[in-house]
N, C-alpha and C positions, 0 to 999 in steps of 0.2 A: 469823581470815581473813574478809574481806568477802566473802558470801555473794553468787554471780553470780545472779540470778532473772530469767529467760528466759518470758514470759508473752507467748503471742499468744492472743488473741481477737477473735473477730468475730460480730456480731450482727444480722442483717438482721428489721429492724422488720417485715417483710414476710414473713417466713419464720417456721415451726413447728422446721427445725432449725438448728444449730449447729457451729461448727466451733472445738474447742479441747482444746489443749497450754498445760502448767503446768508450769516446775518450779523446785523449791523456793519454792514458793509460799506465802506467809505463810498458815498455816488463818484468820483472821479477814478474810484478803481475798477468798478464798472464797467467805465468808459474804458480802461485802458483793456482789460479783460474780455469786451464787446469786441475792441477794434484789434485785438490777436487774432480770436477766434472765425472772425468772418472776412479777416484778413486785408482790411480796409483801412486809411486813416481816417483820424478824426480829430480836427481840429478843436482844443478847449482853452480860448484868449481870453479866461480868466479863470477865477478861482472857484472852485464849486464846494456847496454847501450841499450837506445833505444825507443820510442814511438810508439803505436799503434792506430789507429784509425779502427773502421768497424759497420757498423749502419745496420741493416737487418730488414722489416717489418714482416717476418716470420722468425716460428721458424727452427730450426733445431737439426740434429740430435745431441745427446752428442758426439760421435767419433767424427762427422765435425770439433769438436773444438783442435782434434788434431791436423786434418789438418790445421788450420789458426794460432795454433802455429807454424806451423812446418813452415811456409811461412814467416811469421811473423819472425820470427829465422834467416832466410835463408836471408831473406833483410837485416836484421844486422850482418851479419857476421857469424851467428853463424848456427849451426847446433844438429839434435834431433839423439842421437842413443840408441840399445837395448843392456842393460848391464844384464844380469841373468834375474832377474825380475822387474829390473827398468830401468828410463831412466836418460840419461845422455845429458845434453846440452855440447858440444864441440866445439873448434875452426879450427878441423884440418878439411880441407873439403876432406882430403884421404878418413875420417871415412862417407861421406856420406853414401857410398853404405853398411853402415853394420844398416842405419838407419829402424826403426821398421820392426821389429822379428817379430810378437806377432799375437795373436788372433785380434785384432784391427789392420790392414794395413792401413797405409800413404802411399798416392799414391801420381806418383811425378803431383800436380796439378800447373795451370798456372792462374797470374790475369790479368784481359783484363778491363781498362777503357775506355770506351762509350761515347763519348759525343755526346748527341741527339739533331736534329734540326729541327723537326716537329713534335714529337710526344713527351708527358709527360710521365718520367722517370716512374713515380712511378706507373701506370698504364701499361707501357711496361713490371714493374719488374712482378706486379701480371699475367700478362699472360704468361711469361715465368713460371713461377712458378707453373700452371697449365701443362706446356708442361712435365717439368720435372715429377710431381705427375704421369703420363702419362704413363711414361715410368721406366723401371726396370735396378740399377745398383747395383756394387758389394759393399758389406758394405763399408764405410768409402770414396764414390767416388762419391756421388751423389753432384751435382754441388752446388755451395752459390752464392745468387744473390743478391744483396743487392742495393741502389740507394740513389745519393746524390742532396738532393731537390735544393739546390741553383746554382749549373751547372749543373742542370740537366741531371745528369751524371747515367749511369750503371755501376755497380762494377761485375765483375765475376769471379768465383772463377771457375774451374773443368780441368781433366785431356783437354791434347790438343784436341783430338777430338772431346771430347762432346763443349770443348770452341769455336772451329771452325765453328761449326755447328749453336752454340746458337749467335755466331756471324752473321751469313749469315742468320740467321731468323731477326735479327734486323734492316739490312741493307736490307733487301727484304721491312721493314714496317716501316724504318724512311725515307721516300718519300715524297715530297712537293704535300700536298694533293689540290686538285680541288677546287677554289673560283668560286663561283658564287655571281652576283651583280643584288641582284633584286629590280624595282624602283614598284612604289604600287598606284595607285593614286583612291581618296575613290572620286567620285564624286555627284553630284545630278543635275538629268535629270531634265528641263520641258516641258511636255507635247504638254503643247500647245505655247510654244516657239521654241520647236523641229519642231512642223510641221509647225508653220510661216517661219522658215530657210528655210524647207523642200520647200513649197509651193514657195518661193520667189527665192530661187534658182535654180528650178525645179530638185530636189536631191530626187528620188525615195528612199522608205524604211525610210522612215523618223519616226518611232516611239521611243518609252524612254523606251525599254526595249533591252537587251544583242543583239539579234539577230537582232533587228531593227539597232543597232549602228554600226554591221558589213555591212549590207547594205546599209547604209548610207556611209558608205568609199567607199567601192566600185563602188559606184554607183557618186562620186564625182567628178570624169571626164567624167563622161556619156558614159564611154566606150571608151572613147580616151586614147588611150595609153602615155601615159607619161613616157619617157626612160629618165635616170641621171648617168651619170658616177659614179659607186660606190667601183670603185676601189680604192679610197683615203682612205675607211673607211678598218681600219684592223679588222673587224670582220665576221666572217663566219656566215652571218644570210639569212638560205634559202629564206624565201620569205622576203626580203629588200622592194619588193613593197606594200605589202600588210601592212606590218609595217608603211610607210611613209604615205600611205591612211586613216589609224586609227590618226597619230599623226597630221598630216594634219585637220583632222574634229574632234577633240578633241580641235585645235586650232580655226575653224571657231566659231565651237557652244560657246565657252569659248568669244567669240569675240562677240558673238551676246547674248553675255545674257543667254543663253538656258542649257548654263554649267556651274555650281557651283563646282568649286573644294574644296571639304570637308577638308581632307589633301592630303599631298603626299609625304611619308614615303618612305626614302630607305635602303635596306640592306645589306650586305656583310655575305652573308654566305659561311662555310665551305662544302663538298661534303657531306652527309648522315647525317647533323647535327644541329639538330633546333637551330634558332636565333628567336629571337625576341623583342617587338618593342611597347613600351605604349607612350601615348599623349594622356593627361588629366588632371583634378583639382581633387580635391577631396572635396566634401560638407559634410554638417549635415544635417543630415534628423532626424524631429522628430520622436518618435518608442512609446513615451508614456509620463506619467505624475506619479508624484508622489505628495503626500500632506507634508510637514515637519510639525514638532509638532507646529509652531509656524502660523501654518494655510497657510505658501504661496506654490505656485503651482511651481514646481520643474519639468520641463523639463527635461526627457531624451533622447540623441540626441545620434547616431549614425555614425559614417563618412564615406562615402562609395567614393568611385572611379567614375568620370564619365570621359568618353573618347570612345580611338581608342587602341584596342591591338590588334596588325597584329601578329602570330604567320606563321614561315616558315620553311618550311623543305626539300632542293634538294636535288635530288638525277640524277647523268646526267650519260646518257648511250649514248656516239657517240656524236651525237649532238642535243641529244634530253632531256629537265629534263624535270623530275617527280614531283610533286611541292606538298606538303602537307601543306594548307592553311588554316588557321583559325583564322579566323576575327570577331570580338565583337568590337560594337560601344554602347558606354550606353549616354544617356542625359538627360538633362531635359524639359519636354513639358512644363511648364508656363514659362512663361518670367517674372513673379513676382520675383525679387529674395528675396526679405525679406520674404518669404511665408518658414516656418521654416518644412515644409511637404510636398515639394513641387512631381509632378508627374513627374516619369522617364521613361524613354522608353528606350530598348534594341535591337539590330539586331546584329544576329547572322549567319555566313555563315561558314560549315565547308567543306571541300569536296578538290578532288584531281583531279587534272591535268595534263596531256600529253602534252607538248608545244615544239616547234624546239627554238634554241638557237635566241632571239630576237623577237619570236613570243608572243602577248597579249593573256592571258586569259581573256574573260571577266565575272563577275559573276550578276548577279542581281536577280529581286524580291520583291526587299525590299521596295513596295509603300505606298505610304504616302498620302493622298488626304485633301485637305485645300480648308476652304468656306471660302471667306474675303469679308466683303463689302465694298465697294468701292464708292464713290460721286464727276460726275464730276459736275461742275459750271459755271455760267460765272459772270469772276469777276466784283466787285461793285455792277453789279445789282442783283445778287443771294441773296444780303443781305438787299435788299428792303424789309422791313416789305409787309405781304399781296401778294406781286406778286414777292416775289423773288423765292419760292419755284418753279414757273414757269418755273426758269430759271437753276436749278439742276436737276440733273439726277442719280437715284441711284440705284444700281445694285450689284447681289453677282458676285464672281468671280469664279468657281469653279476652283482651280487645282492641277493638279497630279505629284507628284514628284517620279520620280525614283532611287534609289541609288544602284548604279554600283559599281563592284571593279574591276582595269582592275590591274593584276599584271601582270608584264614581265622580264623575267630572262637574262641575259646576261652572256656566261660562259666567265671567264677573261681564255685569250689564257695561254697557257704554257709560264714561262720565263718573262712574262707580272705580270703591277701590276695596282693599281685603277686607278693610276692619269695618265695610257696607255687607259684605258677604260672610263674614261673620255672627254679626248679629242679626242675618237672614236664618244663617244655618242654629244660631241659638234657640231662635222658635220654630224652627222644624222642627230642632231635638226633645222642645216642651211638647209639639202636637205628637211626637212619635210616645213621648210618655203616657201621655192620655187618649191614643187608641187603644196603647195598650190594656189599659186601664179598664175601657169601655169593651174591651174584646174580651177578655175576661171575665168582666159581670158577665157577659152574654153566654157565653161558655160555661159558667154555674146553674144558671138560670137553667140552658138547653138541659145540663146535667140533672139537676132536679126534676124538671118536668120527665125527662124518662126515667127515672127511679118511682116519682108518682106515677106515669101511666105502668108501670111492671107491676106496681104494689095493688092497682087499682084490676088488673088483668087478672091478675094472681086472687086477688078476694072474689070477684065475679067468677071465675072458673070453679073455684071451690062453694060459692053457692049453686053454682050449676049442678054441680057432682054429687052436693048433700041432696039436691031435691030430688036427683034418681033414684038416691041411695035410701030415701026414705020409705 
């Protein structure tokens, strides 16, 4: 097979460095390419065997490229030495140590390949590459760094020490970085569905706003402690109770009507590194009109985005992240949809958060209030001509919807991966079932007992009253 050889060079006469990639490059054209570029000869009294490959995103110096000759040599057998005023390529490796004389010194340098498993090559290369800019070495010594995209490999080229060194920087920062797993749920409150739970349950703090919905969990065993063996679950989440109290009345109100889950988006982020997350259509909105010469009316339409883009950003210090949130929900107010203009609305929340590992933020605000009329009846006779009217009854409804975002982060433990953090969060979701459960019996119980003590109050007061009255 005809060997494909990919050579770009460039060399500005004006310039000390250079910019080049080689591959499968013949080694005798190398030599010939060497000995232009640093303007020297180079004697080669016989035939060389050999391939070279080396790809570098930055430049370098023109000496450098004696040194990747001289390495380049040294793998094939062959060897660079100083004859008067030129150089000579040789076989004998006696003559190493007589190799470069000269104003230009080839220092003995070493290649070390890298093979990375969490971090991207060619972003490792440029930061190395700023390390070296850094610092000060002796002409012809300054290390080559170059990086191979499809193994995601480090190429380095430098004397042993600075190789050692540039080694243990890269194993200090190719480390299995921190996932976090965080679940998002967009919901909408009502108001006055909120506090019929509230009232019916006797659940203090029952309002449709952020701080009414922590009281409401809390206040959902009425004080009764509710303890759950949670040592099944492998995850370190300080307050486990106060988590199960939120997922607990997240599940009531969802149950009774009073919660709308809008979406419920989840993420898998890296440690310090936004992810994020759209759900949506995309419509035409008309923007204007135009006339054509033949008189008809030409529609200009636009197409824009409607939805949910969750933007996230952790950052986790111990057991606590940092959460940088931003959430934009766009849609449409008419329910006409063939209305080619139709009205859009947006809610926007940006802002950041301090959370312990499995604790909710929750965010809200964003109200919405809705008049609907409404008509009850009674059927067949409401539809008597003359006196059916009599028998409807018609009314607005006002009400108020609240939209919450409660995000919760989960750091996936060390050594652990999603589908270990998954079937964590599975038996969370069974224990959140069964406080419920047990929060509830408690809540009937309390219910009872004060309907007995009223019933028990009420009979003694009225024995009190007959004995006066006797």
């Amino acid at each position: 097979m005809k060997l494909i050889i990919f050579f770009i060079f460039f060399v500005n006469l004006y310039s000390k460095e250079i910019n080049v990639n080689f591959k499968n490059l013949d080694l005798v054209e190398l030599v010939n390419i060497t000995s232009k570029t640093i303007n020297k000869d180079i004697l080669v009294p016989f035939k060389l065997e050999g391939k070279v490959n080396f790809s570098s995103n930055s430049t370098i110096a023109k000496d450098d490229l004696l040194n990747i000759l001289n390495d380049s040599l040294e793998q094939n057998g062959y060897f660079l030495q100083k004859e008067k005023d030129i150089f000579k390529v040789v076989k004998n490796k006696k003559n190493k140590s007589k190799i470069i004389k000269e104003k230009v010194k080839v220092y003995n340098t070493k290649t070390s390949i890298i093979n990375l498993t969490h971090l991207n090559a060619e972003n490792i290369q440029k930061l190395l590459i700023n390390i070296i800019k850094q610092r000060s070495y002796p002409k012809g010594a300054k290390p080559v760094i170059a990086f191979e995209k499809e193994t995601n490999s480090l190429i380095i080229n430098a004397q042993k020490k600075d190789l050692e060194d540039l080694e243990n920087i890269v194993k200090d920062l190719d480390k299995s970085r921190i996932q976090v797993y965080i679940k998002a749920k967009i919901i909408e409150l009502d108001e006055y569905l909120l506090n019929d739970v509230g009232f019916r349950f006797g659940i203090l703090g029952a309002k449709a706003y952020s701080g009414g919905l922590y009281t409401f969990s809390s206040n959902l065993n009425n004080g009764n402690a509710i303890s759950f063996d949670t040592s099944s679950i492998g995850l370190e989440i300080p307050n486990i109770s106060s988590s199960l109290a939120l997922g607990a009345s997240l599940s009531l109100l969802k149950q009774t009507y009073a919660l709308n889950i809008v979406s419920e988006p989840s993420l898998l982020c890296l440690n310090n590194k936004e992810s994020s997350i759209y759900v949506g259509e995309t419509i035409s909105i008309q923007t204007g009109s135009t006339i054509s010469d033949g008189g008809n009316t030409v529609n200009v339409l636009e197409r824009e985005d409607i939805g949910l883009t969750l933007k996230l950003k952790p950052r986790v210090f111990g057991k606590k992240v940092l959460i940088d949130i931003d959430t934009k929900i766009e849609g449409v107010k008419t329910a006409n949809t063939t209305n080619s203009n139709p009205d859009t609305s947006k809610k926007h929340i940006n802002t950041t958060a301090f959370v312990n590992n499995g604790e909710s933020v929750i965010l809200g605000g964003l109200i919405e209030s809705k008049s609907e009329k409404n008509i009850e009846e009674v059927p067949y006779i409401s539809e008597i001509p003359m006196i059916g009217e009599l028998f409807k009854n018609r009314y607005k409804d006002n009400r108020t919807k609240n939209l919450l975002i409660i995000v919760t982060p989960y750091i996936i433990p060390k050594n652990k991966d999603l589908t270990y953090l998954t079937k964590q969060l599975s038996k969370l979701k069974a224990l959140e079932d069964k406080f419920l459960e047990e929060s509830l019996i408690n809540l009937k119980k309390k219910k009872d007992y004060k309907n007995n003590s009223t019933k028990i109050n009420k009979t003694k007061k009225s024995r009190f009253e007959n004995y006066f009255n006797m």
